[in-house]
N, C-alpha and C positions, 0 to 999 in steps of 0.2 A: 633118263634116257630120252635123248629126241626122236619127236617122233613127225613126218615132215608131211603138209597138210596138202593137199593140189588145189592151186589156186581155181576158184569155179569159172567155167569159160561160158563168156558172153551170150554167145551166140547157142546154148545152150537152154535158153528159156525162150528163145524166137523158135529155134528147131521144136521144144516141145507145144509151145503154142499152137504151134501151122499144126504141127500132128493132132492135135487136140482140136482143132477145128476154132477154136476160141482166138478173137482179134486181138490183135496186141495192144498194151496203153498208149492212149493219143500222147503224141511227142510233148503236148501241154501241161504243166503241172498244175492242179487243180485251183492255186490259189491266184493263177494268171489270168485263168479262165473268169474269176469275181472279180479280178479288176476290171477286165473288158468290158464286164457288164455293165458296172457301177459306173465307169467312164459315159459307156451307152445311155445307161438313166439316165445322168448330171445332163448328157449333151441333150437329147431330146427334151427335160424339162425345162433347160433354158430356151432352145429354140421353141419354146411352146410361153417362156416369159414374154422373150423379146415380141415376140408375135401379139400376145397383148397388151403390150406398152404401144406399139405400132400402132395397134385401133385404137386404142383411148387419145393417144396422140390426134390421128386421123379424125377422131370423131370432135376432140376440143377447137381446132380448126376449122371443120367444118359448118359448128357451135357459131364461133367467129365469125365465118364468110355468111351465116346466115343472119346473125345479127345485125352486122354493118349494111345488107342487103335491106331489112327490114326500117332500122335509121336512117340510110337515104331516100328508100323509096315511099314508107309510110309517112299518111298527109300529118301536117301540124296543125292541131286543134286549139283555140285559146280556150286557155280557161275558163270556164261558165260562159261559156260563148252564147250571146240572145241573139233572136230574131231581129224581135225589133228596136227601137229607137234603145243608146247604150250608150253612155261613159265610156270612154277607150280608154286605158292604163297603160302606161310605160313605166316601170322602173328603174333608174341608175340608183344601184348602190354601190361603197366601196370605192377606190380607186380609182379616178379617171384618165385611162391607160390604153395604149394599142393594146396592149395584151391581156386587157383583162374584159369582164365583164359587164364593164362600163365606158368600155372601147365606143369612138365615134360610130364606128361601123354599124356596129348592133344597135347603139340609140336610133342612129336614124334608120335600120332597115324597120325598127318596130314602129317609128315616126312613121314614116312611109305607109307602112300597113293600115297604122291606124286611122290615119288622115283621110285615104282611101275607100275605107268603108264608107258605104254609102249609110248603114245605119248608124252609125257614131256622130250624135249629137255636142260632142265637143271634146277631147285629148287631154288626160290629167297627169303631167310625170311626176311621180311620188318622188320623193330625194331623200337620200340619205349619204353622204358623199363627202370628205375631207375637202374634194377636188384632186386635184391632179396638173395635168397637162394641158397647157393656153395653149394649145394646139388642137387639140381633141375637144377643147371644148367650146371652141373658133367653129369648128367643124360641123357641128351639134347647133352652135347657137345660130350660124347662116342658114342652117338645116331648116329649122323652126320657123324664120322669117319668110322662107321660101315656099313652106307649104302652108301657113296659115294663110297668104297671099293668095297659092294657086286653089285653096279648098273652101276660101271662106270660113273657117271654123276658127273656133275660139281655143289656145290653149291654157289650160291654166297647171301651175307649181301647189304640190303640198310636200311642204315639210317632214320629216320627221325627226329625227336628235340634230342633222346638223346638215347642212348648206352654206358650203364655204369653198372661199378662192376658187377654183374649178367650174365648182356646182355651182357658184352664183352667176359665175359667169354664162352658165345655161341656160338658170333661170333667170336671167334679166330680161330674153328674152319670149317669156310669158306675157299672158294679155293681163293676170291677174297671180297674185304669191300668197299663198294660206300657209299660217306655220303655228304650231302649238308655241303656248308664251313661255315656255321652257324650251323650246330649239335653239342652237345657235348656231348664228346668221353674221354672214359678212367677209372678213378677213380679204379686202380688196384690195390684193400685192402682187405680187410678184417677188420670188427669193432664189436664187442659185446659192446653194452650199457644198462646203467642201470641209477637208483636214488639212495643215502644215504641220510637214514632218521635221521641219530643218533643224532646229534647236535641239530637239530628238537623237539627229543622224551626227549632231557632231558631238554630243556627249555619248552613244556610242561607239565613236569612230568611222562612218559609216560614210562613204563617198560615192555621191551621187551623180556616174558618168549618164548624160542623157546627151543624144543625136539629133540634129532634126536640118531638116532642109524648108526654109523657110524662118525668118526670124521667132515668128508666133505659133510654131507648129505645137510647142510645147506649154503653151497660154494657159496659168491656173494648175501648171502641176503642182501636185500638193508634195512633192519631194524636192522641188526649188526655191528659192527666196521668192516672194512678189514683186512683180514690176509695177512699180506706180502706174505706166502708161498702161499695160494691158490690163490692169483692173478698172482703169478710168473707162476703158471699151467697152470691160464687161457692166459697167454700171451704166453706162450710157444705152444699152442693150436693155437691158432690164427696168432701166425708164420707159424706153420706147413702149415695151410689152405691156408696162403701167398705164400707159396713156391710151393704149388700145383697149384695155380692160375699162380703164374711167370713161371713153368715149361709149361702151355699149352697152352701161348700166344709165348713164345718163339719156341715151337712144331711148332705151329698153321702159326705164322709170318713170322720164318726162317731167311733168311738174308735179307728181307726187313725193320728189326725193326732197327730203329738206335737207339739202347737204350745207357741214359744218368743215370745219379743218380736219376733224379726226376720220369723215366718209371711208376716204382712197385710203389713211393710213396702214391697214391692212391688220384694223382691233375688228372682234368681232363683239356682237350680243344676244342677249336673247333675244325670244321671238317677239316678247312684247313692248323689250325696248325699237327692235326691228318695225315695227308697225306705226311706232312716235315717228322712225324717221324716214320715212317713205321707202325703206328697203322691201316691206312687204305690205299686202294690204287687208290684214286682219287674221284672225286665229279661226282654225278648223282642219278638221281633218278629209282623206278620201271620202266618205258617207256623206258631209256633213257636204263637201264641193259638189257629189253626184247628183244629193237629193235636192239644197237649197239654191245652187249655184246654176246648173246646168240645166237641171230639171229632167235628167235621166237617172232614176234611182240605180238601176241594172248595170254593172260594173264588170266589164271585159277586157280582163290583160290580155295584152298583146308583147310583153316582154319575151323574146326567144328564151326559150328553154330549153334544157336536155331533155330526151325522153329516155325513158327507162333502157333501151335498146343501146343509145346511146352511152348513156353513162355506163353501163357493164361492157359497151367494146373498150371503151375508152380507158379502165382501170385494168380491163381485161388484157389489150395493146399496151400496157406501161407494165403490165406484170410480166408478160411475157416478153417485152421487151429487156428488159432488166435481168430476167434469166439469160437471154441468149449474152447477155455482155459479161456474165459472170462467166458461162460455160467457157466464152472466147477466152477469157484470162486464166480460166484453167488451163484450159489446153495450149496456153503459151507456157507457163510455167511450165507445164508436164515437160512441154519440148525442151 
């Protein structure tokens, strides 16, 4: 037998609620109410991330801006810097390059300083240098002649492993060349070098459209055949340079060089054969030039260097540089 149930009406537990004085359940179901929360957390601890990554930011910047403040504006000290009567130092090592650290620029801003002093008893550039650039070392060596002139003082060259092409051409002109008898000394040339690719590109297949407006605009590419004439130009160039370099070692040396056929050739030696031929004029070292030579035992460089301030913006500005060009690539990709 069926028996038929009444469906329970709604508004029947609101009616006894109200009677009952008791509030009704909030229209929110319990488990909506912990999302909002946990939403609430997440959002507040990240705005409480973000806000510390901001200062640490803020604060590595500021790091920065006070470093670089500190590198430009704190004074530069030489090294063992004395009072009185002192040996001045320069050193070129390395490379003889605009861009490096044996750039014209820096040799003679240190030339300058040191010639300057009033207590520098005489200027010693240490060498250490393959050479480089007959530009840079043109530059350096008029340098030299101009202030020994305007200062009265003596310069003198020490060796150490090597003083070649570039670097002799520096030190030719010195008033006097100290080299240990194991340095080597010399190589008085001039070289332009290159690659040819052509023989290359046609067992390849490889076809080499090149443009130029001007017959010679494209002189010495190393992806074209060589033109007899325009290599005759470039050799005739590279004499020239030769003969500039033989004119200011022969300035430079005077009647100490016992020049042979092989001088200019561009062989080098060591220091003791360098000494047999008037490329230098005996063995010793910085100590040996300050105390015996000069007669200032007290030894003060004057080589530009970085100061600690420095070199941490410096790595500091290449690190963060290099970040921001990653981030950029991210964010192109993203897009």
């Amino acid at each position: 037998m069926l028996k038929q149930v009444a469906s329970p009406d709604p508004a029947a537990p609101r009616a006894a609620s109200a009677a009952s004085g008791v509030p009704a359940a909030s229209a929110t179901p319990p488990r909506y109410e912990h999302v909002l929360e946990q939403f609430a957390h997440d959002y507040l601890r990240d705005r409480r991330s973000d806000r510390r990554w901001k200062t640490f930011f803020r604060l590595i910047w500021v790091t920065l801006f006070l470093l670089l403040l500190w590198a430009v504006f704190s004074p530069k000290h030489h090294a063992g810097a004395a009072v009185g009567p002192h040996t001045a130092l320069v050193e070129v090592r390395g490379e003889i390059a605009s861009d490096t650290e044996a750039s014209a620029e820096l040799i003679v801003s240190a030339l300058k300083s040191a010639f300057e002093d009033p207590n520098s008893a005489a200027v010693v550039l240490r060498i250490n240098s393959p050479g480089g650039s007959p530009v840079q070392s043109g530059i350096v060596n008029d340098e030299i002649k101009r202030l020994k002139a305007l200062h009265n003082k003596k310069l003198y060259v020490v060796v150490e492993e090597i003083c070649a092409s570039g670097a002799y051409y520096i030190a030719a002109g010195a008033d006097e060349i100290y080299v240990d008898k194991a340095s080597v000394v010399g190589s008085i040339g001039v070289l332009m070098d290159g690659f040819g690719f052509t023989e290359l590109m046609k067992k390849v297949g490889v076809e080499r459209r090149l443009m130029t407006a001007g017959e010679n605009k494209g002189m010495l590419d190393p992806f074209s055949p060589v033109s007899p004439r325009q290599q005759a130009y470039a050799q005739a160039m590279l004499d020239q340079i030769h003969q500039q370099f033989i004119r200011v070692v022969r300035e430079g040396r005077g009647a100490r060089l016992k020049e042979t056929p092989e001088t200019f050739s561009g062989l080098f030696w060591n220091g003791e054969q360098a000494v047999q031929m008037g490329l230098a004029d005996g063995t010793g070292n910085l100590d040996y030039v300050a105390r015996e030579i000069v007669k200032a035992e007290d030894v003060v460089d004057y080589t530009p260097r970085d100061n600690v301030a420095e070199r941490i913006a410096k790595r500091f500005g290449a690190a963060m540089g290099e970040s921001a060009v990653k981030a950029m690539r991210s964010v192109a990709t993203i897009r």
